[in-house]
N, C-alpha and C positions, 0 to 999 in steps of 0.2 A: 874056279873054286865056287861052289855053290854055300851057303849062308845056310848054319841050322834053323832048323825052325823054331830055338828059343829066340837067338841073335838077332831074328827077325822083329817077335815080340818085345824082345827088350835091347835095343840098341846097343846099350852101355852095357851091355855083359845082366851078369848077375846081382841084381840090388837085393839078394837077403829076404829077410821077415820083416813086413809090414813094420813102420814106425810105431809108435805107443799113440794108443789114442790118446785125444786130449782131455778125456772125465774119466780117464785112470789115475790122475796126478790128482786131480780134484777129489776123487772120494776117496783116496787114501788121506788126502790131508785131514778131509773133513771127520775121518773116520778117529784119526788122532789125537783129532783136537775133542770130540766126542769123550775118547775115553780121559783125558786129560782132566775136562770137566769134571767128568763122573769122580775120579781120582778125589778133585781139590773138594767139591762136594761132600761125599762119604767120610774122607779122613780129613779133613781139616776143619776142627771143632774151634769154635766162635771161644773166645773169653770165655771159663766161669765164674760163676759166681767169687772165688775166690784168687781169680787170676790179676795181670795187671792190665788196666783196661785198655793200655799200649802194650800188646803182644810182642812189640819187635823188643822191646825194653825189658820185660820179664826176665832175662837171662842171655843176657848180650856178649857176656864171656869173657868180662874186659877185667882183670883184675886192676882196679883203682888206685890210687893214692891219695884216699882219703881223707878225712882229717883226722888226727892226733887224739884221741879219749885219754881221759884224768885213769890215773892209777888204778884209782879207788872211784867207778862211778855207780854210787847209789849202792851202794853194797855188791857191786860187780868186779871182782879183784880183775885187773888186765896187765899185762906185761911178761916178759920173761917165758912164754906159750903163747902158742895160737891159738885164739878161743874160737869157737864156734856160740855164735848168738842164736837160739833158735827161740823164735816167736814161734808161739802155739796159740789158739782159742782154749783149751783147756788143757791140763797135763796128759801128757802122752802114759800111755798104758799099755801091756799087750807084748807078746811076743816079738810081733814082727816090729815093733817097736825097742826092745832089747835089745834084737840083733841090730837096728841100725843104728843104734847107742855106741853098740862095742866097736862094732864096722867104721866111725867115724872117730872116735878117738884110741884106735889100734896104734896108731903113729905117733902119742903125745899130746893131741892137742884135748885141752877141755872144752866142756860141752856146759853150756849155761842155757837153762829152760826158762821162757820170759813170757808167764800169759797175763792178761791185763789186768790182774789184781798184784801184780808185782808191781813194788814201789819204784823197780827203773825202767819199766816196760814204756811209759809214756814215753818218760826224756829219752832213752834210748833209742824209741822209733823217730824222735825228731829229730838230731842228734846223727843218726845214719842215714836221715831223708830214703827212711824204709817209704816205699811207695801203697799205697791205699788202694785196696783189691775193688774189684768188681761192684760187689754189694755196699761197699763204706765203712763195712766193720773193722776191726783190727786184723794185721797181718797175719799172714801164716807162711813161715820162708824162717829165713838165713842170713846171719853176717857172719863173715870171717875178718877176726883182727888179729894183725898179725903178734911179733914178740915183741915190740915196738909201741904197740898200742895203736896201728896206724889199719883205718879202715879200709880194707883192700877190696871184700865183694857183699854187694848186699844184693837179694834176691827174693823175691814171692816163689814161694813154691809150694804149692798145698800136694803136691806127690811127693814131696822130699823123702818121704821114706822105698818108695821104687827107685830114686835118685842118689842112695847113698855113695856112689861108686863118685858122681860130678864132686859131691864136698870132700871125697877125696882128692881128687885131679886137685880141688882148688887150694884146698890146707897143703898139701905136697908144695903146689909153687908158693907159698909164703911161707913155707918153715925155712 
């Protein structure tokens, strides 16, 4: 029996396509890791001005068990409904304003507007250990208390009104 002339070249029969080089695994990593950056870069925007200056805390998602608020605190009637607390800088106004009024008490709960010339706006942000944005000025965000009086989510949110859909999610699970 005479040996073909591959069997000669390659002992072992057939070994196939060349193995993968070894800076093919390297610049794909590298490549990924590139665009990764790029990613966290481009879309992951720093604190603003009106944010909490601990990001991970801003809206953590935990619904609380807060403490217990007075019936009656400061002229803020609580119990018997879920209120929604919304701290503003100044009164909301505007259409798209309307609609996340209606959007957010569709289901029952009321909607109490708290900007700093309101007489329970102080004690209230102390009171919910509402956290202090960016810049040092007063909040701009959300508490939800329940029919109870018991404070279950407090949150900074200066987008609240692109956000209407979350105070729903969150008044649903305390009602």
């Amino acid at each position: 029996m005479t040996a073909s002339k591959r069997e000669l070249n390659h002992p072992a029969g057939d070994v196939g396509a060349p193995p993968v080089r070894w800076w093919v695994p390297a610049i794909a990593a590298t490549a990924l890791l590139a665009v990764l950056i790029a990613v966290v870069v481009l879309l992951v925007r720093p604190p603003g001005p009106l944010d909490d200056p601990r990001p991970a805390f801003q809206r953590d998602g935990l619904l609380r068990d807060g403490p217990v608020l007075d019936t009656d605190f400061e002229g803020v009637e609580l119990g018997d409904r879920t209120v929604i607390l919304l701290f503003e800088r100044s009164e909301p106004e505007g259409g798209e304003w309307e609609q996340w009024q209606a959007d957010v008490t569709d289901d029952g709960a009321d909607l109490v507007v708290l900007t700093p010339n309101d007489p329970a706006h102080d004690r209230l942000v102390s009171a919910l250990h509402m956290p202090v944005p960016v810049d040092g000025g007063p909040p701009v965000g959300y508490a939800v208390v329940d029919s109870e009086r018991q404070v279950r989510y407090v949150t900074l949110d200066p987008q609240y009104l692109v956000n209407a859909y979350e105070v729903d999610v969150i008044t649903g699970a305390v009602s």
